[in-house]
BASEGU-380307 format. One record per residue: x, z, y of N, C-alpha, C in turn; residue in one letter. Coordinates in steps of 0.1 Angstrom, whole numbers, padded with zeros to 4 digits, always signed. Example, Ala and Ser with C-alpha at 12.3 -4.5 7.8 and 13.67 -1.06 7.14 Angstrom:
+0132+0078-0057+0123+0078-0045+0132+0078-0033A/+0128+0071-0022+0137+0071-0011+0129+0079+0000S/
END
This chain:
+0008+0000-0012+0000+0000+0000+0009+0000+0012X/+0002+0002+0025+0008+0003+0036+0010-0012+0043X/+0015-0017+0050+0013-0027+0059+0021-0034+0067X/+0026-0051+0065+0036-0053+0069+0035-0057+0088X/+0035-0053+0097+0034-0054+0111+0040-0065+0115X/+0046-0074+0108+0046-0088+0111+0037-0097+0109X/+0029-0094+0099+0018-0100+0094+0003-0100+0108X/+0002-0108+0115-0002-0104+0130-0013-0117+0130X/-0012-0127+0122-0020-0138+0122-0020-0146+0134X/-0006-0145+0138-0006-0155+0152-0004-0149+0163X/-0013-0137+0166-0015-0125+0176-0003-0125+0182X/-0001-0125+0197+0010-0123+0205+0019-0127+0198X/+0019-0136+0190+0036-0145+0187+0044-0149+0193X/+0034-0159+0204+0041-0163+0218+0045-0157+0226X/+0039-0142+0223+0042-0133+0237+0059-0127+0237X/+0065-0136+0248+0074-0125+0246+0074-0109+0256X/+0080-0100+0250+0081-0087+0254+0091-0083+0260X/+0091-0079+0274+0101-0076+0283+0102-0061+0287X/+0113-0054+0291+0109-0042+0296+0104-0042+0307X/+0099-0050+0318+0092-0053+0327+0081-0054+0327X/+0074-0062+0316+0059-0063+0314+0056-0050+0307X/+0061-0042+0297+0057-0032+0294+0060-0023+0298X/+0072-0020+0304+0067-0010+0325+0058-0009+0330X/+0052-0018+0329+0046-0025+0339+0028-0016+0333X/+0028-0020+0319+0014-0011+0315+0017-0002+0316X/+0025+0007+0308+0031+0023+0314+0026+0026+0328X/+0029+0018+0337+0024+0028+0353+0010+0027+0354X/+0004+0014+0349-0012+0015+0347-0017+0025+0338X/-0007+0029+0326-0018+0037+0319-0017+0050+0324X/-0003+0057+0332-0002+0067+0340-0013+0069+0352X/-0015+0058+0358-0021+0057+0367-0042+0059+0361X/-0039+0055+0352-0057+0058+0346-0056+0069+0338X/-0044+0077+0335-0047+0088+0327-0049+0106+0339X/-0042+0096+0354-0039+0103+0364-0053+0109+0370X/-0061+0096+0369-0071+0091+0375-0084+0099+0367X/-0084+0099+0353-0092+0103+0347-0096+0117+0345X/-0092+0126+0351-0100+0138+0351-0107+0135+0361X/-0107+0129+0370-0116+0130+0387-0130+0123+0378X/-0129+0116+0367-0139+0110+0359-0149+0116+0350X/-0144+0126+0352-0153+0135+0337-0168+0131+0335X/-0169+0128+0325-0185+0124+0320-0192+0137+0319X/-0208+0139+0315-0215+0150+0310-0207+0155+0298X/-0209+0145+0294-0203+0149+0277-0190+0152+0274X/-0181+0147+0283-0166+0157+0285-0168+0167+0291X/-0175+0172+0305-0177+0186+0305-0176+0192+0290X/-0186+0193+0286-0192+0199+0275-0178+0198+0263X/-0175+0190+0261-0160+0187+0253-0149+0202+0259X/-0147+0199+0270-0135+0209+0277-0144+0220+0277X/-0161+0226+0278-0161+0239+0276-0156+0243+0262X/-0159+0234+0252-0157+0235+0239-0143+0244+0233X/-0133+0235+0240-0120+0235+0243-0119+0253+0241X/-0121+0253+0259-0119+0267+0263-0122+0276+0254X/-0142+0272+0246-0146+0285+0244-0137+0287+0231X/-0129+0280+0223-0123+0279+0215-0112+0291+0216X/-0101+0288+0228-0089+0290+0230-0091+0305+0235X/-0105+0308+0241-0110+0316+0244-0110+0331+0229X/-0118+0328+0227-0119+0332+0214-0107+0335+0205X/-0099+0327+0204-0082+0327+0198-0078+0343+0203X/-0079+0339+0215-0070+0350+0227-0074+0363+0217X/-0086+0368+0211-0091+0380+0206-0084+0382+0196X/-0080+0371+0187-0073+0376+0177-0056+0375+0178X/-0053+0368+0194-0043+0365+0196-0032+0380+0186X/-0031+0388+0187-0022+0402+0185-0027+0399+0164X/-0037+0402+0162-0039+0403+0147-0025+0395+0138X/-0031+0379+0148-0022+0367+0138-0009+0370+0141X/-0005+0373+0153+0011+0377+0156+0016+0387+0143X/+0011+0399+0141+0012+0409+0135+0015+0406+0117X/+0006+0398+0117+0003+0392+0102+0020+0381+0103X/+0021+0376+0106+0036+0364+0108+0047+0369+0109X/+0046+0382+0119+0063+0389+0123+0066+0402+0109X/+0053+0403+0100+0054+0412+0087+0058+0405+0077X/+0057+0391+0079+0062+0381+0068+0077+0372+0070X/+0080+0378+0072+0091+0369+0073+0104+0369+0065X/+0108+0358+0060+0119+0358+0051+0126+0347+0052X/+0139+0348+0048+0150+0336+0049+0147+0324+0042X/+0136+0322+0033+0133+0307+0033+0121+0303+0037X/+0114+0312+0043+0103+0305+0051+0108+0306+0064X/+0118+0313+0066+0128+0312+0085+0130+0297+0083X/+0137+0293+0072+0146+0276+0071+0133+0266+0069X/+0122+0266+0058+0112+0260+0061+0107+0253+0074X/+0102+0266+0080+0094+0272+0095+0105+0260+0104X/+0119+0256+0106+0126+0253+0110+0125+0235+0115X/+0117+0228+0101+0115+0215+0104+0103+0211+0114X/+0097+0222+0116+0081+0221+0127+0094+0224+0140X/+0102+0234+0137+0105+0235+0157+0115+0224+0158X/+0119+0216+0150+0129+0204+0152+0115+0191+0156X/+0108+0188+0149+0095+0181+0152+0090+0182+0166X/+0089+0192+0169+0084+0197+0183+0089+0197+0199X/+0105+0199+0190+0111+0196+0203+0114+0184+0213X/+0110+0188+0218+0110+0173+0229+0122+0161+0231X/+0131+0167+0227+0144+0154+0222+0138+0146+0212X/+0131+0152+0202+0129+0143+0192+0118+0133+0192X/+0106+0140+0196+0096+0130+0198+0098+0122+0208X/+0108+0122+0223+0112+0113+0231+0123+0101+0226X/+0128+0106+0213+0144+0100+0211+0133+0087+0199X/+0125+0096+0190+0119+0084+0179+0112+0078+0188X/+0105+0079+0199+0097+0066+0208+0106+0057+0212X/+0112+0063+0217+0123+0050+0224+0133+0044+0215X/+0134+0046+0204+0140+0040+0195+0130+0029+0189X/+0120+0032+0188+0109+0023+0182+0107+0014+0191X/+0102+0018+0204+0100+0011+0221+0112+0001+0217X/+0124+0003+0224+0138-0002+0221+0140-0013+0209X/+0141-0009+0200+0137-0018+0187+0125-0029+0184X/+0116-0027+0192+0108-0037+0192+0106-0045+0204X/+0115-0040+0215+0118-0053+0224+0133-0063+0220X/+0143-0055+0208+0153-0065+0205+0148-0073+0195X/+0137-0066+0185+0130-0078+0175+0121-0087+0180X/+0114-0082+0194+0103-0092+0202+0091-0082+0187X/+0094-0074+0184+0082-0069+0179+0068-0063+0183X/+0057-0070+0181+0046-0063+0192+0038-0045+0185X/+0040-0049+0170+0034-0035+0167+0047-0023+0171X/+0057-0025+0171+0073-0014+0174+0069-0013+0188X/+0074-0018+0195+0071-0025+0211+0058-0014+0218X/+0047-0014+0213+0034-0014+0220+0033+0004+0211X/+0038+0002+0201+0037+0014+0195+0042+0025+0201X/+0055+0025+0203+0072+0033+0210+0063+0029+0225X/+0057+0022+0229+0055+0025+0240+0044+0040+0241X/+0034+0037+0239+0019+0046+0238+0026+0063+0230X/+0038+0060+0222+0046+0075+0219+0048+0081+0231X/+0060+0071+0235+0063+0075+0252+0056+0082+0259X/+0041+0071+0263+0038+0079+0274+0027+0089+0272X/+0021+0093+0258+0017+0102+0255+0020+0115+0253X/+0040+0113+0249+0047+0124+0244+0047+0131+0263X/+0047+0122+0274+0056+0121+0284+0043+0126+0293X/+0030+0124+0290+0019+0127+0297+0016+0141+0296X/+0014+0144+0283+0010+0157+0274+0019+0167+0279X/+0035+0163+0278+0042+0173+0278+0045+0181+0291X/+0041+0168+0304+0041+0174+0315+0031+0181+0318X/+0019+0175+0313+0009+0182+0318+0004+0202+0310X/+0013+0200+0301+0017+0212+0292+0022+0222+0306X/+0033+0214+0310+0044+0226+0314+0037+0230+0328X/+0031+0216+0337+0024+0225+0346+0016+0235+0344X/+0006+0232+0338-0001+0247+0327+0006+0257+0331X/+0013+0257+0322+0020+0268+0316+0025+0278+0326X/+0032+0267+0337+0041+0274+0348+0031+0281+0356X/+0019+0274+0363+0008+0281+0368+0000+0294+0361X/-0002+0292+0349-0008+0303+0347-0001+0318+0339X/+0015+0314+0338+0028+0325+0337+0020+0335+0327X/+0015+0328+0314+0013+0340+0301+0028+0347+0298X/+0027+0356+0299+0040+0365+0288+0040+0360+0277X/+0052+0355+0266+0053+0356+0252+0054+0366+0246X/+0049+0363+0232+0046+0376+0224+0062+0379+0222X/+0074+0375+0224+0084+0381+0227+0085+0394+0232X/+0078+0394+0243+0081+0401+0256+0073+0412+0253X/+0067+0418+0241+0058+0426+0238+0049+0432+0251X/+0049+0424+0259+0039+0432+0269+0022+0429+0267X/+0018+0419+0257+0001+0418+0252+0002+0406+0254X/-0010+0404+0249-0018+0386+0251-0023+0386+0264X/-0023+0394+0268-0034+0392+0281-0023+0396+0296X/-0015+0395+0293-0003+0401+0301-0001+0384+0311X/-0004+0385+0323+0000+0375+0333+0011+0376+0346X/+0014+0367+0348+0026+0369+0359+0021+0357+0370X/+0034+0361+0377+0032+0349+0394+0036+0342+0388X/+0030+0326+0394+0036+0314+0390+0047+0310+0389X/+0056+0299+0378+0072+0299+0380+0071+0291+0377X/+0082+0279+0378+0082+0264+0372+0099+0262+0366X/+0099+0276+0361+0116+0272+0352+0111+0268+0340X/+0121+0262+0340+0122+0254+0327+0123+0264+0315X/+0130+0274+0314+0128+0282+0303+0128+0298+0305X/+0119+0302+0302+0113+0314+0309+0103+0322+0297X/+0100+0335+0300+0094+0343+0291+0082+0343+0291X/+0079+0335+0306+0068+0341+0309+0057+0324+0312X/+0063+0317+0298+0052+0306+0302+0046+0301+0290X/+0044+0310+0285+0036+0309+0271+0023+0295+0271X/+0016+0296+0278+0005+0290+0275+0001+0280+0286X/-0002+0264+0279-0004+0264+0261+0011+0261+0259X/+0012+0256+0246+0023+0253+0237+0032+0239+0242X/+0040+0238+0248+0044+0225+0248+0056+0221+0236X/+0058+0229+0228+0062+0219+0218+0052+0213+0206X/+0040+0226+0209+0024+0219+0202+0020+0203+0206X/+0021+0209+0217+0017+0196+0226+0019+0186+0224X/+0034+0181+0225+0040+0172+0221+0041+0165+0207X/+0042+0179+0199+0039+0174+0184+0023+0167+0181X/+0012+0173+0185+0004+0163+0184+0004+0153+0189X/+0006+0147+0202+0011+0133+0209+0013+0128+0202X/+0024+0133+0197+0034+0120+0186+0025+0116+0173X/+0022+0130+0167+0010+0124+0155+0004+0115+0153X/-0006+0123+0168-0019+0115+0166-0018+0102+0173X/-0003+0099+0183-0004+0079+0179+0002+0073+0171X/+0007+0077+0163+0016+0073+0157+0007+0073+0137X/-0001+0080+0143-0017+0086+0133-0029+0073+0135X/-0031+0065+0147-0037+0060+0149-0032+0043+0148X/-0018+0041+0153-0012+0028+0150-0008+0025+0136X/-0007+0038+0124-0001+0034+0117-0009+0030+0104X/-0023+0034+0105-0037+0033+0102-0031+0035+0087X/-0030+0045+0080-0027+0050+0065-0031+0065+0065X/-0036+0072+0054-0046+0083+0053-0037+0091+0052X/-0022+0085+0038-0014+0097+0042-0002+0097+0045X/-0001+0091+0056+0011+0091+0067+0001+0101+0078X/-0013+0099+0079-0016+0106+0085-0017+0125+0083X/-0019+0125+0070-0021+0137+0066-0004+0142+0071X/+0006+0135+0065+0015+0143+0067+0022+0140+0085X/+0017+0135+0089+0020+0134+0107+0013+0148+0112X/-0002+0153+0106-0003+0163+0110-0005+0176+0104X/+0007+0169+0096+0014+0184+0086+0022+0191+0096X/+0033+0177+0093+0040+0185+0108+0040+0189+0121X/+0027+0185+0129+0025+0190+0137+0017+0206+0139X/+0014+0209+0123+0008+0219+0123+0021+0226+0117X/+0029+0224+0114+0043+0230+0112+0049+0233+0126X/+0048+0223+0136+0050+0229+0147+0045+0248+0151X/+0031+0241+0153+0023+0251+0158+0031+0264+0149X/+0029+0265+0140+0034+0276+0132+0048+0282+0134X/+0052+0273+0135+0069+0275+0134+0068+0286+0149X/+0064+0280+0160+0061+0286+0173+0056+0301+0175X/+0045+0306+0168+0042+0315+0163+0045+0323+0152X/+0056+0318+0145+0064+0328+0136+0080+0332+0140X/+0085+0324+0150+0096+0324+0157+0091+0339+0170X/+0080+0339+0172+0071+0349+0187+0076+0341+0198X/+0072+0327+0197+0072+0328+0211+0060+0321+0215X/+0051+0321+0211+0039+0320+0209+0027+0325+0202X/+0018+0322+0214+0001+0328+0204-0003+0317+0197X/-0013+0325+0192-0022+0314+0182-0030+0307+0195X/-0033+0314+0204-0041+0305+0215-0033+0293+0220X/-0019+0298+0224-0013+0286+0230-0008+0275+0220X/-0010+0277+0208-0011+0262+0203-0022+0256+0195X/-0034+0264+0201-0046+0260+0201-0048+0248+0214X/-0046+0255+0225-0046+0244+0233-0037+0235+0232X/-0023+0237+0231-0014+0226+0228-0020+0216+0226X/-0025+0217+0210-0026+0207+0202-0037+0195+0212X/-0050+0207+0211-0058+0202+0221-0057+0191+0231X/-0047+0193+0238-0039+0186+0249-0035+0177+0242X/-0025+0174+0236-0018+0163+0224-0027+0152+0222X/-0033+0157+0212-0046+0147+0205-0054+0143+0217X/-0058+0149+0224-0070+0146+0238-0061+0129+0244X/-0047+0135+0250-0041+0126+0257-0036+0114+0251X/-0031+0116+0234-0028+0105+0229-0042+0098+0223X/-0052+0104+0223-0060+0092+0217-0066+0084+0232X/-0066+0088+0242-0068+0081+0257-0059+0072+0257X/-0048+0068+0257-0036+0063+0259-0037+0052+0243X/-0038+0054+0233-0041+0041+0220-0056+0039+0227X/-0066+0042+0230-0083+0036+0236-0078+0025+0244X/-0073+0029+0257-0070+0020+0266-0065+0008+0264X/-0053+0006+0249-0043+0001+0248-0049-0008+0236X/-0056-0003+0228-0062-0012+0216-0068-0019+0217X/-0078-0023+0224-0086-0032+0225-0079-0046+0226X/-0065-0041+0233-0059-0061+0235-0055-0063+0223X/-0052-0051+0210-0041-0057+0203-0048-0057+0189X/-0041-0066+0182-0042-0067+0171-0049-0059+0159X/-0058-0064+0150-0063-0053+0142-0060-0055+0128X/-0057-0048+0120-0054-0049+0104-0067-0056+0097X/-0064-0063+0091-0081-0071+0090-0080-0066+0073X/-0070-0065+0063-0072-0060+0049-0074-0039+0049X/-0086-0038+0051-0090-0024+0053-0092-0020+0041X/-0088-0026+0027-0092-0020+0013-0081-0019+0010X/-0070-0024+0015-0052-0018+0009-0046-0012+0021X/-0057-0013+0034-0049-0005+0045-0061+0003+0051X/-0065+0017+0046-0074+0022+0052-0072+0027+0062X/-0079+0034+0075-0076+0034+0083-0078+0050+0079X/-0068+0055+0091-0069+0074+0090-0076+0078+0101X/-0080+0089+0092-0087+0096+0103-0083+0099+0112X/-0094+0097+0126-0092+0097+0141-0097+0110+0145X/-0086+0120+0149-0089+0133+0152-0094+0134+0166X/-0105+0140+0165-0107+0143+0182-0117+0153+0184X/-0122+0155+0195-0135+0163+0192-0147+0156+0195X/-0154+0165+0187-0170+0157+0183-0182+0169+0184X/-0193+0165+0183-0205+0172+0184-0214+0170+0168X/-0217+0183+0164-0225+0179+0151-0239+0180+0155X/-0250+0175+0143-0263+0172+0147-0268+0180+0155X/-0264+0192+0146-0274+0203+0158-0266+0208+0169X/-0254+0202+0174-0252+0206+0188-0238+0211+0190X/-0236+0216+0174-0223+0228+0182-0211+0218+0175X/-0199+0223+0182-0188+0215+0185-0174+0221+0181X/-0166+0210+0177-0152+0216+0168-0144+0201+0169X/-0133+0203+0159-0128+0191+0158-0133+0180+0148X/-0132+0172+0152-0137+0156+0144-0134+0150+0139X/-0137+0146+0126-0124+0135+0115-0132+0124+0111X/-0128+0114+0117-0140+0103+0116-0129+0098+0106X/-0134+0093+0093-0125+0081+0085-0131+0067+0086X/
END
């Protein structure tokens, strides 16, 4: 199984691919992902209360789950735990986009190309929009044993005790996933894209420097911004037309069930 991305049926063959023309969608998709909160629909309200009342809720058990993780800990789930905070870190999910980006402008490749792009600016969207968070609303890390609910004055350092929430290596780790979950259209490349992203989250909260809340929203953040950024982007491009040896994976997002109430969404 799986799928050869040359196989394009013609599709942008001619096109060649420059770092100028694909610059060039980058500041547009910055520009409409900039643009799009001033947009909120009814039904996105109601999505971001969802959000909140989620992360909300987290916050209560925030101290339990700490408690339960910093009692378990042993030298092979330390080295385990270890491949989520390599995943997470932002060298890496910036270094595999641009290598992909990079590589499919020397092959003229449009699925590498358009792929490594939408990593980019998802990894690059999320993660900033992570750290302003974070710096504005100055949560204490469960390091700092001062509580979950422990807040400070705003700070925009780069590495600090006091900027817990949300998660920006969550963050980022879903970004990467879930486009890389969405272009790569296989069930279990996807399962394991958001293995590791949930290896992040974990890793984060058994290291303490994180709550279970802040990579609740992380992730939140992640998924939300990378599936905006593949929406925008898919419609021009190419579609796998053999969907019985290339199923498509599931598209994580949030959704609404019949009777109303709301969680995350796994459409197959």
């Amino acid at each position: 199984m799986g799928f050869d991305s040359t196989n394009l049926e013609g599709v942008g063959q001619n096109q060649k691919f420059t770092l100028w023309s694909e610059s060039s969608l980058g500041i547009r998709d910055i520009g409409m992902a900039v643009k799009e909160p001033f947009h909120i629909t009814e039904k996105g309200w109601m999505k971001l209360g969802g959000v909140l009342t989620i992360t909300g809720l987290a916050f209560l058990v925030d101290n339990d789950i700490r408690g339960i993780l910093q009692r378990n800990h042993t030298p092979t789930v330390d080295n385990f735990f270890q491949i989520g905070e390599r995943y997470g870190s932002p060298v890496i999910p910036l270094s595999v986009s641009t290598l992909m980006f990079s590589g499919g402008l020397i092959f003229q490749n449009e699925w590498s190309t358009s792929t490594g792009r939408m990593a980019l600016e998802a990894v690059a969207i999320s993660g900033i929009t992570s750290f302003f968070l974070k710096s504005i609303i100055a949560r204490s890390r469960p390091v700092t044993n001062q509580g979950a609910f422990h807040f400070n004055r705003p700070s925009f350092a780069f590495v600090s005790d006091q900027d817990a929430f949300p998660s920006g290596h969550t963050t980022v780790a879903f970004a990467l996933s879930t486009v890389f979950s969405r272009r790569i259209q296989n069930v279990w490349a996807s399962i394991g894209l958001y293995t590791l992203a949930s290896m992040t989250a974990l890793n984060r909260m058994y290291d303490d420097r994180h709550w279970l809340s802040d990579t609740i929203l992380g992730a939140f953040i992640g998924i939300a911004v990378a599936n905006f950024i593949v929406d925008i982007n898919e419609p021009n491009e190419y579609k796998i037309n053999d969907l019985d040896s290339n199923p498509l994976p599931p598209k994580v997002s949030l959704g609404f069930t019949p009777n109303g109430t709301m969680g995350l969404q796994i459409n197959f």
